[in-house]
Predicted model as a PDB file, atoms N, CA, C, CB and O in Angstrom, pLDDT in the B-factor column:
MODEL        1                                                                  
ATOM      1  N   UNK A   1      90.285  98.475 107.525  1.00 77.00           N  
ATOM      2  CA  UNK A   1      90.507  99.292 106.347  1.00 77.00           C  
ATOM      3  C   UNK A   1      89.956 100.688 106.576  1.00 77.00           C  
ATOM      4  CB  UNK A   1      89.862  98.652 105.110  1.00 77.00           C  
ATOM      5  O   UNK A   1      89.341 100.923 107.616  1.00 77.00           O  
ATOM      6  N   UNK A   2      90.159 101.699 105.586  1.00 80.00           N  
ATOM      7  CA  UNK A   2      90.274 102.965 106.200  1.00 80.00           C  
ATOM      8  C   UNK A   2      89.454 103.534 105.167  1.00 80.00           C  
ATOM      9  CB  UNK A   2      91.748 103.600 106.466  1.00 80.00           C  
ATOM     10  O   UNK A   2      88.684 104.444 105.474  1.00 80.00           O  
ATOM     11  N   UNK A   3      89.507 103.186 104.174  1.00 90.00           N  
ATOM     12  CA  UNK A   3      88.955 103.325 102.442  1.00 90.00           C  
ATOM     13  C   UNK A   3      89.425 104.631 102.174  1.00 90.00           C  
ATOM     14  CB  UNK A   3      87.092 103.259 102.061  1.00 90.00           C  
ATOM     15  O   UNK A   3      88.713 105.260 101.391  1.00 90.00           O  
ATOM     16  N   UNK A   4      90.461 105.234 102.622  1.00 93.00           N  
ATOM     17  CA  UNK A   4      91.264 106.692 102.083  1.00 93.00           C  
ATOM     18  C   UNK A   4      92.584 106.401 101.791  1.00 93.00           C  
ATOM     19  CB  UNK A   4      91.346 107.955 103.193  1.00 93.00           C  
ATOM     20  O   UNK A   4      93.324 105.623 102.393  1.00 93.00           O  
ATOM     21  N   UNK A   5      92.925 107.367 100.417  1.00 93.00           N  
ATOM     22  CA  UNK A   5      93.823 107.264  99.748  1.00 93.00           C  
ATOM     23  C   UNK A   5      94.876 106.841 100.415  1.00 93.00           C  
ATOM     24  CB  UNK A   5      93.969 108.194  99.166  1.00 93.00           C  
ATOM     25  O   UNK A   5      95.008 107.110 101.609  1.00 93.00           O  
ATOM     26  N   UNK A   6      95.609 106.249  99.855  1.00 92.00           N  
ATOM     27  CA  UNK A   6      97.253 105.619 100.367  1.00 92.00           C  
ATOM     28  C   UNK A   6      98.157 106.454 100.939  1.00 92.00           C  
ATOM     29  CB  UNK A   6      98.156 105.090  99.217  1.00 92.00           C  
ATOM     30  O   UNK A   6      98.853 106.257 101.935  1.00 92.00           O  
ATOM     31  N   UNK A   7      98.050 108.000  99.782  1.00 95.00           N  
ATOM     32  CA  UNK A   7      98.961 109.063 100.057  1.00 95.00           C  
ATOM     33  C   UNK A   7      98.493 109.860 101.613  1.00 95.00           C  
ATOM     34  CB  UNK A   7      98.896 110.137  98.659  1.00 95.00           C  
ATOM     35  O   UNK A   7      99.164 110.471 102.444  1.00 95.00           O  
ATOM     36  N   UNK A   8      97.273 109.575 101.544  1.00 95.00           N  
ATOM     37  CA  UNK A   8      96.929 110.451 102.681  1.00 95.00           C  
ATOM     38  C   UNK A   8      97.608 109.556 103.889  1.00 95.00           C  
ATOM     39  CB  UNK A   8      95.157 110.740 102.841  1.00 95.00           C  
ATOM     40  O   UNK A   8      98.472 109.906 104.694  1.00 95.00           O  
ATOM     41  N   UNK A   9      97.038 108.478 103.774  1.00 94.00           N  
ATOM     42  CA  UNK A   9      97.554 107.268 105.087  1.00 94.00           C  
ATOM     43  C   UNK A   9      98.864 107.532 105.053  1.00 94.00           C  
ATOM     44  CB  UNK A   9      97.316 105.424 104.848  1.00 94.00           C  
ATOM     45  O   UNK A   9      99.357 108.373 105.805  1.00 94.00           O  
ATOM     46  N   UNK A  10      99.517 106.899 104.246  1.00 95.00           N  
ATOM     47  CA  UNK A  10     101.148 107.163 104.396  1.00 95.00           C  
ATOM     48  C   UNK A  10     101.969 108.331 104.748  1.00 95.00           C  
ATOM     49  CB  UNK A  10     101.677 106.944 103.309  1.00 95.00           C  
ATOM     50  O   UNK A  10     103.118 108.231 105.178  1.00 95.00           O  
ATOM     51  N   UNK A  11     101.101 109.891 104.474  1.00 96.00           N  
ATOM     52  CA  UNK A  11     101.655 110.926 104.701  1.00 96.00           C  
ATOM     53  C   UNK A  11     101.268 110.729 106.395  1.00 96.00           C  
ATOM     54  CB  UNK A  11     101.132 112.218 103.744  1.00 96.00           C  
ATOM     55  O   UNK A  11     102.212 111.000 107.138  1.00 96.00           O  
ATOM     56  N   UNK A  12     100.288 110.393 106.915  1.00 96.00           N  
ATOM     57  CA  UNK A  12      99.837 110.803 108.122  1.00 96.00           C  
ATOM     58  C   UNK A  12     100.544 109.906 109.044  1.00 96.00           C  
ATOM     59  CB  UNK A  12      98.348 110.780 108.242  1.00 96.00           C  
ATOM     60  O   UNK A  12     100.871 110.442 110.103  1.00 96.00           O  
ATOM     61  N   UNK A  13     100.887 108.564 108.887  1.00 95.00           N  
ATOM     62  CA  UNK A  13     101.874 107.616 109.231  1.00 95.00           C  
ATOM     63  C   UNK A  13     103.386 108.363 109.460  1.00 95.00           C  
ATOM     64  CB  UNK A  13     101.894 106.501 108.038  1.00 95.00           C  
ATOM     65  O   UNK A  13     103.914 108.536 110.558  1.00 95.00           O  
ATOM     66  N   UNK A  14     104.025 108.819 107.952  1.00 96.00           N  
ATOM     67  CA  UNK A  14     105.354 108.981 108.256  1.00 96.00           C  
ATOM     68  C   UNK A  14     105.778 110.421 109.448  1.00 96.00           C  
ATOM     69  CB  UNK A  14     106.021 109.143 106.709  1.00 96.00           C  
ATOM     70  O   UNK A  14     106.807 110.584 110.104  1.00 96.00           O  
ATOM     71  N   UNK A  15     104.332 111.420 109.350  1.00 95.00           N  
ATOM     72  CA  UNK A  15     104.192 112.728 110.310  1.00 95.00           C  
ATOM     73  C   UNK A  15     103.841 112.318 111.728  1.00 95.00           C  
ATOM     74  CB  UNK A  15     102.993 113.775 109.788  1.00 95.00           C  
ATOM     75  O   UNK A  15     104.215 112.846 112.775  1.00 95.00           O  
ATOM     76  N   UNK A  16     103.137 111.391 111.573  1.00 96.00           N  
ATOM     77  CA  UNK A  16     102.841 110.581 113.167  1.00 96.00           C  
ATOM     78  C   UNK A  16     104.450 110.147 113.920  1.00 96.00           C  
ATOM     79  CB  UNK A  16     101.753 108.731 112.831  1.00 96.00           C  
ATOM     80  O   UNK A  16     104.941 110.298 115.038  1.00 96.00           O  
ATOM     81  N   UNK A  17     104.960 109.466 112.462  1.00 95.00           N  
ATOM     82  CA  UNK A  17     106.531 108.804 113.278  1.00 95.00           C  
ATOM     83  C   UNK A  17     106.969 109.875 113.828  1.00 95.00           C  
ATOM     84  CB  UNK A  17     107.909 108.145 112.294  1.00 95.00           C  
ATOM     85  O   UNK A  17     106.990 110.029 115.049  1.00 95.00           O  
ATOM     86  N   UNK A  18     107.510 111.045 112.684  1.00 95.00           N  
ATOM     87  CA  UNK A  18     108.448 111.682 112.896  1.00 95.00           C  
ATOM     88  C   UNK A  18     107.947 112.803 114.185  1.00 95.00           C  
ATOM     89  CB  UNK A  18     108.911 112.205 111.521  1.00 95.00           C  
ATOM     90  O   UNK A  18     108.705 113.334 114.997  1.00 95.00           O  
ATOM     91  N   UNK A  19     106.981 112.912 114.124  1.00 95.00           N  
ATOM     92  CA  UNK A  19     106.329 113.723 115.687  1.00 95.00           C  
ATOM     93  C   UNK A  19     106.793 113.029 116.710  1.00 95.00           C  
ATOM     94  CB  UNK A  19     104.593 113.748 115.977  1.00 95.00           C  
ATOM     95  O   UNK A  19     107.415 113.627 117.588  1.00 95.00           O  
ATOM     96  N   UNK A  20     106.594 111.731 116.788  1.00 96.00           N  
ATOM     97  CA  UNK A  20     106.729 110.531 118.279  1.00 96.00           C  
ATOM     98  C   UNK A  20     109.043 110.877 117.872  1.00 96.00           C  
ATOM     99  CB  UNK A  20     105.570 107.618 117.701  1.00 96.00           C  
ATOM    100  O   UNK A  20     109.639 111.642 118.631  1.00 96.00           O  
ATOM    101  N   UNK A  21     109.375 110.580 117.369  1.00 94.00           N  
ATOM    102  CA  UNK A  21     110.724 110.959 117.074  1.00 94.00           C  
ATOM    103  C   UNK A  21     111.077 112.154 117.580  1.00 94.00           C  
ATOM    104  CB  UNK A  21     110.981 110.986 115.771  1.00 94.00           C  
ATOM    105  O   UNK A  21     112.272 112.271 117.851  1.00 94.00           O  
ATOM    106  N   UNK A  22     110.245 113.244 117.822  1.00 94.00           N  
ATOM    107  CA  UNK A  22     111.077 114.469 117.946  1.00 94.00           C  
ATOM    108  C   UNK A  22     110.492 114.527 119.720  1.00 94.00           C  
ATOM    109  CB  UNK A  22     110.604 116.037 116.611  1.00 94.00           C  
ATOM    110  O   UNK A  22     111.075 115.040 120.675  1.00 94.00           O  
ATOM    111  N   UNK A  23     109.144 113.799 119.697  1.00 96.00           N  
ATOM    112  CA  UNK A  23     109.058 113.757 121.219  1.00 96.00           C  
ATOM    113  C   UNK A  23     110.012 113.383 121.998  1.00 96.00           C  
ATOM    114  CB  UNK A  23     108.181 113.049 121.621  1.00 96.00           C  
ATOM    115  O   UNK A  23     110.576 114.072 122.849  1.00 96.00           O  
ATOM    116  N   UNK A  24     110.269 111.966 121.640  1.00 97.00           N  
ATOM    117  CA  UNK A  24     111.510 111.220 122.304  1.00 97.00           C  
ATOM    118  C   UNK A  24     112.873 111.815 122.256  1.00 97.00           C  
ATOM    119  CB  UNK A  24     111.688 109.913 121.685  1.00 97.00           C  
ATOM    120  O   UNK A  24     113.805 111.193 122.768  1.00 97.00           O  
ATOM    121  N   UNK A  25     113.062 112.927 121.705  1.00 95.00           N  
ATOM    122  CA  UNK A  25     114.254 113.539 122.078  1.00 95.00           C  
ATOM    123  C   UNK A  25     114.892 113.847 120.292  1.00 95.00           C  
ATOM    124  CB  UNK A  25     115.291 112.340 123.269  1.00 95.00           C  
ATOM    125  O   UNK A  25     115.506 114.884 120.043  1.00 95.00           O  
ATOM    126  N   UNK A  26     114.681 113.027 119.455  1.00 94.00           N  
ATOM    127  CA  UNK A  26     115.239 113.234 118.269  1.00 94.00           C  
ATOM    128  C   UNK A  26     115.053 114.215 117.585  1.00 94.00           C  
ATOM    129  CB  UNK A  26     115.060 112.471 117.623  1.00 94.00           C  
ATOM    130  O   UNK A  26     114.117 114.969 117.855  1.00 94.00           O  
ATOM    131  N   UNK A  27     116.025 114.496 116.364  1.00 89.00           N  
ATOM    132  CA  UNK A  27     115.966 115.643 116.010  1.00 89.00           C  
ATOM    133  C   UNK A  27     115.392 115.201 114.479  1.00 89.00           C  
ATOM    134  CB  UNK A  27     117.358 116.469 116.238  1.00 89.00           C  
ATOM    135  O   UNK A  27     115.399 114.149 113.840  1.00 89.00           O  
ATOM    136  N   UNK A  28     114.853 116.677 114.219  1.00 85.00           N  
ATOM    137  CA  UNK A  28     114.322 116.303 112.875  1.00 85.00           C  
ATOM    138  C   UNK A  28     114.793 117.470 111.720  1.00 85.00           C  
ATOM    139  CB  UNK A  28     112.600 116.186 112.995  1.00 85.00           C  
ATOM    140  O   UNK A  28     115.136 118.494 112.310  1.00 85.00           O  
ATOM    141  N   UNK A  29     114.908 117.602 110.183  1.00 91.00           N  
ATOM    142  CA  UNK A  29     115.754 118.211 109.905  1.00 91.00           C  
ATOM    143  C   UNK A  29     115.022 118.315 108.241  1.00 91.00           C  
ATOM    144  CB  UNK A  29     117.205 117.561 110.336  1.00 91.00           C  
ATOM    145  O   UNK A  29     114.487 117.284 107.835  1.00 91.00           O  
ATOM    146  N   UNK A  30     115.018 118.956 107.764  1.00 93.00           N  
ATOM    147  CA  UNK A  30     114.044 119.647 106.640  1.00 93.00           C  
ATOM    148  C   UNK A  30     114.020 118.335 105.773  1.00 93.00           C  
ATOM    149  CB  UNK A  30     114.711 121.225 105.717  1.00 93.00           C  
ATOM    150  O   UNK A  30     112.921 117.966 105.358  1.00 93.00           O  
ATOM    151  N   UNK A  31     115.167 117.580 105.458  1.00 94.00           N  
ATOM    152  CA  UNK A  31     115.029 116.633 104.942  1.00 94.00           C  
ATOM    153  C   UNK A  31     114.058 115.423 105.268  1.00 94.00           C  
ATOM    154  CB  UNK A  31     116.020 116.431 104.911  1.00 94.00           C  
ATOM    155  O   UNK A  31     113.698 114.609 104.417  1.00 94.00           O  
ATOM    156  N   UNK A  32     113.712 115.402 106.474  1.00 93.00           N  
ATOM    157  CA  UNK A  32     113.322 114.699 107.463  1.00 93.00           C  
ATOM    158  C   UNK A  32     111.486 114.224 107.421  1.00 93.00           C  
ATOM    159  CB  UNK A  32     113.802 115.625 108.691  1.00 93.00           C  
ATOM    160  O   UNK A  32     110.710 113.289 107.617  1.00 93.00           O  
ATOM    161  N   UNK A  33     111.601 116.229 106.850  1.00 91.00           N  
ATOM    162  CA  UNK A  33     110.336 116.191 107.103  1.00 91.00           C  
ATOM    163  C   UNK A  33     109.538 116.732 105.346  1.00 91.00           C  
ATOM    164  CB  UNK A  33     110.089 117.290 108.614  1.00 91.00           C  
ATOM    165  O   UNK A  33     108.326 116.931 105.268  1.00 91.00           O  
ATOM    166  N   UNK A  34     110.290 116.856 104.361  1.00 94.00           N  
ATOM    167  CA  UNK A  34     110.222 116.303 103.110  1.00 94.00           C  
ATOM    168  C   UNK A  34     110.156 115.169 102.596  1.00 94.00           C  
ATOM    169  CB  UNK A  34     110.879 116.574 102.654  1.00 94.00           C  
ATOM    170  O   UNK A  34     109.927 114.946 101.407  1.00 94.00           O  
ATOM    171  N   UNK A  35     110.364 114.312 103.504  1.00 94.00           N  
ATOM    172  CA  UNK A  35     110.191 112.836 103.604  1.00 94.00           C  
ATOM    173  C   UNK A  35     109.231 112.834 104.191  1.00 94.00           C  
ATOM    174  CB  UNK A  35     111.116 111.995 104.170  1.00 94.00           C  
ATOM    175  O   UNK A  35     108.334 112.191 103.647  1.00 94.00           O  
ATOM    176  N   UNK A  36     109.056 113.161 104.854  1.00 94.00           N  
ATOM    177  CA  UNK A  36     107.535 112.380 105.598  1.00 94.00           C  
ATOM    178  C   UNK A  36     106.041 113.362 104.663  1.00 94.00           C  
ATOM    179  CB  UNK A  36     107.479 112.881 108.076  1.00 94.00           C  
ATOM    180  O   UNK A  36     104.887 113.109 105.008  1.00 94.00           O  
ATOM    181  N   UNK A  37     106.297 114.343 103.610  1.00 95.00           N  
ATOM    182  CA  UNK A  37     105.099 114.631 103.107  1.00 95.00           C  
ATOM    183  C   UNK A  37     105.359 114.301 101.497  1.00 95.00           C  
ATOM    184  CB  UNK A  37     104.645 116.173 103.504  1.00 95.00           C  
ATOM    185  O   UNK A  37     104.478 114.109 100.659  1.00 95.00           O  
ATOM    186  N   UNK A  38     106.420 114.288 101.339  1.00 95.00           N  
ATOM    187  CA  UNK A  38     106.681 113.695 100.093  1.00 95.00           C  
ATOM    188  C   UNK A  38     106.334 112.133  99.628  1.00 95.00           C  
ATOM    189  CB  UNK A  38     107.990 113.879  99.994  1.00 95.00           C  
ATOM    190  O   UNK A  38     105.986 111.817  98.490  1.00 95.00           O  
ATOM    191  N   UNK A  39     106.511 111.176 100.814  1.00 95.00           N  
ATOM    192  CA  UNK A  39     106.532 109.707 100.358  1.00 95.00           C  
ATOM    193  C   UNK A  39     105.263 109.427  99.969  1.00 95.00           C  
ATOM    194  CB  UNK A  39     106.972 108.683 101.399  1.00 95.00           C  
ATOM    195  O   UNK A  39     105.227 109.066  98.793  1.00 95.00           O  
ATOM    196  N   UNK A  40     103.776 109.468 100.733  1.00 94.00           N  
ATOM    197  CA  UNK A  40     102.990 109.224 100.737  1.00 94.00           C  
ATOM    198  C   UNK A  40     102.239 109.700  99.179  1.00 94.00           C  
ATOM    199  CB  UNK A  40     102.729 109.543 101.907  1.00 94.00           C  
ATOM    200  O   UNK A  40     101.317 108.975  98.807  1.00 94.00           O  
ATOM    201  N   UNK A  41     102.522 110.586  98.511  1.00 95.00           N  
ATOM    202  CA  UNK A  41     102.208 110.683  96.670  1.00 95.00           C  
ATOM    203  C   UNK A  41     102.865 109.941  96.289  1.00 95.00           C  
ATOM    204  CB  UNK A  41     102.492 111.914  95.730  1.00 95.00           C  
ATOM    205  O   UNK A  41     102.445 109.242  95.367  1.00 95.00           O  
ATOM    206  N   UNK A  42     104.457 109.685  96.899  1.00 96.00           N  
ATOM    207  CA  UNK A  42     105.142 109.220  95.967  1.00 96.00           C  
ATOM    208  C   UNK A  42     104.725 107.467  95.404  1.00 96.00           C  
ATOM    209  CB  UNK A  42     106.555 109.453  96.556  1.00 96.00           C  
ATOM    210  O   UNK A  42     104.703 106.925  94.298  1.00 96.00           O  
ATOM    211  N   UNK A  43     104.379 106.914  97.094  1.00 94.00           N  
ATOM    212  CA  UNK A  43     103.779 105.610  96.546  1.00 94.00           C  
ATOM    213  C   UNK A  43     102.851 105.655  95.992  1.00 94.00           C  
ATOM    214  CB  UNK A  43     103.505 104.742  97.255  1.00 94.00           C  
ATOM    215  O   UNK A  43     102.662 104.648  95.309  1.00 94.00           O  
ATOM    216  N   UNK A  44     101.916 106.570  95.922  1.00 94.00           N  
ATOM    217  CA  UNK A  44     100.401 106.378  95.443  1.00 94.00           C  
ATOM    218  C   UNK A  44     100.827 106.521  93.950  1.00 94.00           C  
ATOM    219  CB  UNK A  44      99.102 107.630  96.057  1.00 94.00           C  
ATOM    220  O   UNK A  44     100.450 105.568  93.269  1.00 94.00           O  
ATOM    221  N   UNK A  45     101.434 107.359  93.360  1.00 95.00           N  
ATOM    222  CA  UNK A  45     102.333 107.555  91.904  1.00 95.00           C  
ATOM    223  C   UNK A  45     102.591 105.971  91.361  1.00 95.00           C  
ATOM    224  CB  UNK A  45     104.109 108.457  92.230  1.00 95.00           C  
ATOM    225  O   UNK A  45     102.023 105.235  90.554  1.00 95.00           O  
ATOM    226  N   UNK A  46     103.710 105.866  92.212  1.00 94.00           N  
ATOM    227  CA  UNK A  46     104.356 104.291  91.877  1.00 94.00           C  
ATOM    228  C   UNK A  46     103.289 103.539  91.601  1.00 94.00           C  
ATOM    229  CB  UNK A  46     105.193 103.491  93.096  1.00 94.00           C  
ATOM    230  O   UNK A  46     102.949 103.264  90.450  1.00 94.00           O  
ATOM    231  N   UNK A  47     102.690 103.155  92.641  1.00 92.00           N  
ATOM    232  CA  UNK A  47     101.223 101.819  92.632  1.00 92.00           C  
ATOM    233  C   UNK A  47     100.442 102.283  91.369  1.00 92.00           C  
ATOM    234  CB  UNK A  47      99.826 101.884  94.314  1.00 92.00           C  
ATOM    235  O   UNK A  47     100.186 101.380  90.572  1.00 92.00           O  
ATOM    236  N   UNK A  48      99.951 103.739  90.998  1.00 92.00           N  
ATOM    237  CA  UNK A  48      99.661 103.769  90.081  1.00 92.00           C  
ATOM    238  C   UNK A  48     100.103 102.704  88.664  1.00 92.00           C  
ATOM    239  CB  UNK A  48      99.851 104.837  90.155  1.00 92.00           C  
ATOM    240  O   UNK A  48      99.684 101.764  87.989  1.00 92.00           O  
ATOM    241  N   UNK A  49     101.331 103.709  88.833  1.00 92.00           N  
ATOM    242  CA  UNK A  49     101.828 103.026  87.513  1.00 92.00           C  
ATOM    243  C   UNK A  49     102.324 101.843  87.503  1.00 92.00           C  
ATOM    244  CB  UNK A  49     102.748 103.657  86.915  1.00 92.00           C  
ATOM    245  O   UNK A  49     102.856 101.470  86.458  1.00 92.00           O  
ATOM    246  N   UNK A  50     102.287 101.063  88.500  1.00 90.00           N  
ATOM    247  CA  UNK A  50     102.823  99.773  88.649  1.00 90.00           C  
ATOM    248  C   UNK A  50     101.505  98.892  87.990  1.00 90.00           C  
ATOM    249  CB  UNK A  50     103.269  99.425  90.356  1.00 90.00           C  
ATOM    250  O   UNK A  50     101.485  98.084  87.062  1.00 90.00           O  
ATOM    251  N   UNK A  51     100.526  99.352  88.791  1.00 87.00           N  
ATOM    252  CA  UNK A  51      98.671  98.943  88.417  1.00 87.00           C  
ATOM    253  C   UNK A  51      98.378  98.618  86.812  1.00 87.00           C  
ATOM    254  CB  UNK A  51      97.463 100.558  88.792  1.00 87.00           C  
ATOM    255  O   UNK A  51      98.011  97.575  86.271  1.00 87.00           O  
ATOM    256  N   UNK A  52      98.751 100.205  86.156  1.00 83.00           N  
ATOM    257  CA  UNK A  52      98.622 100.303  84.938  1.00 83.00           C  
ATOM    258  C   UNK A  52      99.057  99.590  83.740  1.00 83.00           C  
ATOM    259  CB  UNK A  52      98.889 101.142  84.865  1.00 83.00           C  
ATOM    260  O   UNK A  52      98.438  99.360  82.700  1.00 83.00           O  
ATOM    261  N   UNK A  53     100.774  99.150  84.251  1.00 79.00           N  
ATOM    262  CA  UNK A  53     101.623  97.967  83.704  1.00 79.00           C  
ATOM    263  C   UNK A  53     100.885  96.699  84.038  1.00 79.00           C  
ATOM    264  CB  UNK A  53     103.138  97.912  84.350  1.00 79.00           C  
ATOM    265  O   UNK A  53     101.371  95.727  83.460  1.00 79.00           O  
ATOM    266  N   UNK A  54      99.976  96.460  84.712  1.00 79.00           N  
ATOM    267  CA  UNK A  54     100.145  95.023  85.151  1.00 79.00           C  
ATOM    268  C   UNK A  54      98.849  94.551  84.250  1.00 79.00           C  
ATOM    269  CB  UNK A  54     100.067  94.706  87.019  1.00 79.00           C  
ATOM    270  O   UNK A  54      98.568  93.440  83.802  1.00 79.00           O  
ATOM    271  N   UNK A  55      98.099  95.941  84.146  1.00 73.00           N  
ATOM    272  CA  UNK A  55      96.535  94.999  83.404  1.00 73.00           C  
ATOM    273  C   UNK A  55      97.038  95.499  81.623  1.00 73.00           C  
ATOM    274  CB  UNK A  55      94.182  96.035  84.125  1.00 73.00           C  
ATOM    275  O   UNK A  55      96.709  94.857  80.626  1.00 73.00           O  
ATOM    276  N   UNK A  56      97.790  96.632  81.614  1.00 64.00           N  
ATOM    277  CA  UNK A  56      98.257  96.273  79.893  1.00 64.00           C  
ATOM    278  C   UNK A  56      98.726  95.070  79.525  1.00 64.00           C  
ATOM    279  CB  UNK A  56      99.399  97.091  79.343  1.00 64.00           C  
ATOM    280  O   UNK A  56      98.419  94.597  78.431  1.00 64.00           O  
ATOM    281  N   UNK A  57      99.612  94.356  80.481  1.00 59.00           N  
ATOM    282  CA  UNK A  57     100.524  93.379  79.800  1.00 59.00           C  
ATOM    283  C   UNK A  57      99.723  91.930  80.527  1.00 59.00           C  
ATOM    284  CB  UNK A  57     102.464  93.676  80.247  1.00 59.00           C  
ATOM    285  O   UNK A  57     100.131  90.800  80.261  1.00 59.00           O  
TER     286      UNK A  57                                                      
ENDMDL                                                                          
END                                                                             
């Protein structure tokens, strides 16, 4: 375990891929890489509110 935020892990995960991706020859493309800094809030958002639903109800 890492005990740091999700968003951070996940942002640093999907920038790790897409780096090893562009090493290997692939191309990467604004969308590409709006994805890889975008996802990592985006789950931490979700889980939030997924969290929040689960101990109201």
């Amino acid at each position: 375990m890492t005990h740091q935020p999700i968003a951070l892990v996940r942002t640093f995960l999907e920038l790790t891929v897409v780096a090893i991706g562009w090493v290997l020859g692939g191309t990467r493309g604004l969308g590409t890489v709006f994805f890889a800094l975008d996802i990592g809030p985006a789950m931490a958002f979700g889980m939030h509110i997924l969290k929040s639903r689960s101990i109201t109800h």
